[in-house]
C-alpha positions in Angstrom: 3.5 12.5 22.6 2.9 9.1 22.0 6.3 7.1 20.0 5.3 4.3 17.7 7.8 1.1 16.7 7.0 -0.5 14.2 7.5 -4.1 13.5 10.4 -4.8 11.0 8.1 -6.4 8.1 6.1 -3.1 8.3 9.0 -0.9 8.1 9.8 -3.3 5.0 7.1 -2.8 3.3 6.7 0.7 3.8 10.3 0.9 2.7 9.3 -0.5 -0.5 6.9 2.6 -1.6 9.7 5.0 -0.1 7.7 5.4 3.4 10.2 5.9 6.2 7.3 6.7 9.5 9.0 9.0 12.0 8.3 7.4 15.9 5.7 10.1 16.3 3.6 8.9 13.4 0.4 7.2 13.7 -0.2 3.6 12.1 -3.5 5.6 11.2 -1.6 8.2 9.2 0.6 5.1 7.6 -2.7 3.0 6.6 -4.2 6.2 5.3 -1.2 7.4 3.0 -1.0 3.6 1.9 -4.5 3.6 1.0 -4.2 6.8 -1.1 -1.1 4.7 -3.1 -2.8 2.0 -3.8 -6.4 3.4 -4.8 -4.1 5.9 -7.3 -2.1 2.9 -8.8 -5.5 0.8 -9.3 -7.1 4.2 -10.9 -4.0 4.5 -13.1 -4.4 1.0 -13.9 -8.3 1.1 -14.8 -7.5 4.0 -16.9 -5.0 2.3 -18.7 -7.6 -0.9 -19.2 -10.3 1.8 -20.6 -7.8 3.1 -23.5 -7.5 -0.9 -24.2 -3.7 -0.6 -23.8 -4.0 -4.3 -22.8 -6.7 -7.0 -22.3 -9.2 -7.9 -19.7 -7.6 -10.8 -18.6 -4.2 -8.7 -18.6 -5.6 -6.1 -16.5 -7.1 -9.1 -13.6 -3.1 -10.1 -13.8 -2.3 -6.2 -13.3 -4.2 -6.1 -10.3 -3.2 -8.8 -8.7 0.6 -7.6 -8.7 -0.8 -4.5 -7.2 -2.4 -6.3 -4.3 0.9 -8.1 -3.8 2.8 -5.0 -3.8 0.7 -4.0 -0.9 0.8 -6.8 1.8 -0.3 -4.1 4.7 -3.7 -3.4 3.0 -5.0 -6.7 4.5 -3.0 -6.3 7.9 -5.0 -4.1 10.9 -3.0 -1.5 11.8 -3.1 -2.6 15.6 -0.7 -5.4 14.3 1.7 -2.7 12.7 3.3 -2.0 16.1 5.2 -3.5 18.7 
């Protein structure tokens, strides 16, 4: 069985969305469940937008914080580990 350490800004980040990766889970399985997060709170986000619970130019704002939220989106998982 293969062990994984992650770097600590990883681990931060995951720790943000409440991910805690055991040493035995892949940066595959990480990017994966991460993905999944972040498409659902864009979705939620869109849906909001289509009942015009804010504007067009408050929903580009909206996404952007999302993006931030998720620094590791735009990180290759073959950086993740040490």
């Amino acid at each position: 069985m293969t062990t994984y350490v992650y770097k600590p800004y990883v681990l931060e980040s995951l720790g943000y969305h409440g991910v805690i990766p055991k040493p035995a889970t892949t940066p595959a399985q990480l990017r994966e469940f991460l993905n999944d997060l972040y498409r659902y709170e864009l979705r939620q986000l869109r849906d909001r937008y289509m009942r015009r619970e804010f504007s067009k130019l408050e929903y580009h704002e909206r996404v952007i914080d999302v993006r931030k939220r998720y620094p590791l989106m735009s990180v290759p998982v073959e950086f993740w580990t040490e």
